[in-house]
C-alpha positions, 0 to 999 in steps of 0.5 A: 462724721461730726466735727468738734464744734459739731460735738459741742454745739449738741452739747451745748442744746442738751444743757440750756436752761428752757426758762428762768431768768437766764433765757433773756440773756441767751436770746439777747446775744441770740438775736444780736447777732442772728436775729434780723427784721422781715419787714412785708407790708405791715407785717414786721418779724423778727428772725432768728437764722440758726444752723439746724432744726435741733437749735430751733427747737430749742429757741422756740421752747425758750421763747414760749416761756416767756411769750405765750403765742406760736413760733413759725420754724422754717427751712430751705436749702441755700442756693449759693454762698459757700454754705450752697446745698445745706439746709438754712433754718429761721425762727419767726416772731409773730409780728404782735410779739416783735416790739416788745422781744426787740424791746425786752432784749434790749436792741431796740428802745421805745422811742424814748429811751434808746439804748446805746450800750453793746451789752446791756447792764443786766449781762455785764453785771452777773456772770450767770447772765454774761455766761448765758449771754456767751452761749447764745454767742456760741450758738449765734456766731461761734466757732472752735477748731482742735487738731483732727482726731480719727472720728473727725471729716474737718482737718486742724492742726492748731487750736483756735476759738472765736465769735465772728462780730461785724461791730468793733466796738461790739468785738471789744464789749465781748472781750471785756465780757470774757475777760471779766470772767476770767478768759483772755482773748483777742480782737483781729479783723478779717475782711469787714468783720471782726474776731474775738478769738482765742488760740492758746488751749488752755484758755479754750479749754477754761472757756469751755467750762465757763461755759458748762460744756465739761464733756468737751473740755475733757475731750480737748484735755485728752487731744492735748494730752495724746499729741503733747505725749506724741511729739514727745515719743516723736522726738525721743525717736528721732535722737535714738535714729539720729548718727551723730555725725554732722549729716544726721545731727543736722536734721535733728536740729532741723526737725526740732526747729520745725516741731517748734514752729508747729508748736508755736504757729502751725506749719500753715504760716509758713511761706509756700516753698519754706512750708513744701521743705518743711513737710518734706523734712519730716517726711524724709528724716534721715535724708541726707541734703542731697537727697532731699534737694533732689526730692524737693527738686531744688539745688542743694544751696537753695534748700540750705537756705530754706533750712536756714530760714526755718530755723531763724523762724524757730528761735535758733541759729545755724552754726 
């Protein structure tokens, strides 16, 4: 079982470029945010810690067209963390090479002319190159969820984009990068990281083909389109079923509100218990409020208070 993500990280590695003028900017990002020194002795690398041997493969290809010297890959399994029992793999730079890579991604200067911008010039100034600069991100420090579809193990309701950065300055350099090319995003923090995220679908699905991956802009385009069709089916059935006495039309209005919160939110930013009514409202439409107080095992006011709530959430009002 593969994720979206998955799916478009494979997508991604079958249309780098292995060479040319776009590779430095790739592995400029690259580094920066996966790259680290392994300093033993005298001995000084740089690393690059990927997520398969697949992206390895890749990085290495890049890097010998431009350095002529051999790449070590490596691999072994983490032993804690939340990613305890995968396998880590890393990408090392002879240490002959590493000062003159740190040097020609720009992380480190000569001594004499450090640099001190987030994104060199060369990137901010050519949008092939801040194209190439995102993918690199991508693969580094990227994540894009979309709701589950049927081949999929990950779980998702919502659409979410973002690239984890620890600077903040760094964060908002990224998001101008985006904007320059067209695509609207955020900064949050989240713990001591921060966010470059985007949750609206179409401006994920315009970053998508900023960044070339058409395969997977039109596999988002068609979830979009099946769940837009389907809540709109769901809610056609609900108003056929629905009596239009009070009983019945209250749950329409009720089940609206909470189609409207799943919309805008997701049902995940509910309160525990306003989140329980709500799941259970959709579950047992055409109850009646006795019957679903005693499903949810509550007394029938406090489950109209819920109800309220619900809908204050969505925008409306309870007559």
């Amino acid at each position: 079982m593969t994720t979206f993500k998955d799916n478009a990280i494979t997508e991604l590695l079958d249309i780098l470029p292995r060479s040319g003028e776009f590779v430095t900017p790739f592995l400029c990002a690259l580094a920066k945010q996966a790259g680290s020194i392994n300093i033993c002795g005298k001995r000084k690398n740089l690393v690059f810690a990927l997520s398969s041997y697949a992206e390895c493969l890749v990085v290495v290809e890049m890097l010998k067209s431009v350095y002529p010297t051999e790449f070590e890959i490596s691999a072994e399994h983490v032993k804690s963390g939340v990613r305890k029992g995968s396998v880590s793999y890393t990408v090392a730079v002879p240490t002959g090479f590493t000062k003159q890579i740190l040097f020609d991604l720009r992380l480190v200067g000569d001594g004499e002319n450090e640099f001190d911008e987030y994104i060199p010039p060369f990137v901010t100034t050519d949008r092939d190159a801040a194209v190439a600069y995102l993918r690199g991100l991508f693969i580094a420090c990227g994540s894009v969820y979309v709701p589950s579809t049927g081949d999929e193990e990950e779980k998702r309701e919502g659409y979410h984009f973002e690239f984890m950065v620890e600077d903040e300055g760094f964060a908002e350099a990224v998001c101008s990068l985006m904007a320059s090319l067209g695509i609207a995003a955020k900064i949050s923090e989240r713990g001591q990281n921060f966010l470059v995220y985007i949750k609206d679908k179409e401006e994920i699905l315009g970053l998508l083909a900023v960044l070339g991956l058409g395969e997977s802009a039109l596999k988002l385009r068609s979830i979009i389109d099946e769940r837009e069709t389907a809540n709109s089916i769901n809610r056609v059935t609900i108003c056929e079923a629905a009596n239009l006495d009070k009983t019945y039309t209250a749950a329409l209005k009720q089940l609206m509100a909470i189609g409207e919160i799943e919309e805008k939110y997701g049902l995940d930013s509910l309160a525990p218990a306003l989140r329980e009514t709500a799941c259970a409202r959709m579950e047992y439409q055409q109850a009646s409020m006795s019957e679903l107080a005693e499903i949810l095992g509550v007394t029938k006011s406090c489950l109209n208070h819920r109800l309220r709530k619900i809908i204050e959430i969505a925008g409306g009002t309870e007559e």
